[in-house]
C-alpha positions in Angstrom: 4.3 -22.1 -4.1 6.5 -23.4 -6.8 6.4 -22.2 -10.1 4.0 -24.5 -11.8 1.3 -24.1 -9.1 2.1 -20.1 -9.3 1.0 -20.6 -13.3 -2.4 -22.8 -12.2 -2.9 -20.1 -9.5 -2.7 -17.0 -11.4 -4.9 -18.8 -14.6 -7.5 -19.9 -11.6 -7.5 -16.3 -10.4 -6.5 -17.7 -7.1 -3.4 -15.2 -7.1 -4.2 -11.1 -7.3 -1.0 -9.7 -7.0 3.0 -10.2 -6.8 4.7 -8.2 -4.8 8.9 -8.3 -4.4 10.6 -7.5 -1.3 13.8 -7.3 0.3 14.6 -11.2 1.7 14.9 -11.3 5.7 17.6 -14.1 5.8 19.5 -13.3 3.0 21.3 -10.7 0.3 18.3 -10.7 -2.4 14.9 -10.3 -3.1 11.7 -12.1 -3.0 8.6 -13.2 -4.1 5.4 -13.0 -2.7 2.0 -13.5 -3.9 -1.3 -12.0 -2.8 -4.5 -14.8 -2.9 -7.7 -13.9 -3.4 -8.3 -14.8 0.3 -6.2 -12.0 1.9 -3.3 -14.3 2.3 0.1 -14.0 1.3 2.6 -17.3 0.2 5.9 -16.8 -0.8 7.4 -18.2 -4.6 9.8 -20.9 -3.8 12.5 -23.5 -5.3 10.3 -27.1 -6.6 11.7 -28.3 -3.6 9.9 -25.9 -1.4 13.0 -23.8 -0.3 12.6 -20.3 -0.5 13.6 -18.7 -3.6 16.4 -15.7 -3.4 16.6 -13.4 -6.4 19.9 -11.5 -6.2 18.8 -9.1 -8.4 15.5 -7.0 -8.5 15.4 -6.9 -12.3 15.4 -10.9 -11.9 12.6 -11.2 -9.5 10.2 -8.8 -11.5 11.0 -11.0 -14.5 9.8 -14.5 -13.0 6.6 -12.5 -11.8 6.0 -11.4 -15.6 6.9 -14.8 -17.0 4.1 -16.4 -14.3 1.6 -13.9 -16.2 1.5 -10.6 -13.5 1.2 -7.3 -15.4 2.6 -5.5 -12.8 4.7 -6.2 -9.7 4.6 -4.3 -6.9 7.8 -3.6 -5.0 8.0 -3.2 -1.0 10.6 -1.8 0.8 11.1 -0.8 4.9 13.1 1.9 5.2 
């Protein structure tokens, strides 16, 4: 879900929550949305590529500019 259609989600109150975690392929972090249905789909590049954040600060800011008043953070230790 690309950033537009993250906006149109969130407004339609198809999206619930934002939650950033550590990326499995990669050096960075994540964005993940939780849908009103249970499901979860990950914030991508408008190409559909996965989107990286190298920083934490920078993933928790998209999530606020998208309109999420808090982001939740997951982490595996």
């Amino acid at each position: 879900m690309d950033h537009d259609q993250a906006i149109k989600a969130l407004s339609a109150g198809d999206l619930v929550e934002a939650v950033v975690k550590p990326a499995e392929d990669a050096n960075g972090w994540v964005l993940v949305f939780a849908t009103s249905a249970g499901e979860q789909v990950l914030y991508t590049a408008p190409t559909g590529t996965e989107k990286i954040f190298h920083t934490l600060d920078h993933a928790t800011d998209i999530a606020r500019e998208l309109g999420f008043q808090s982001i939740r953070v997951e982490e595996s230790f």
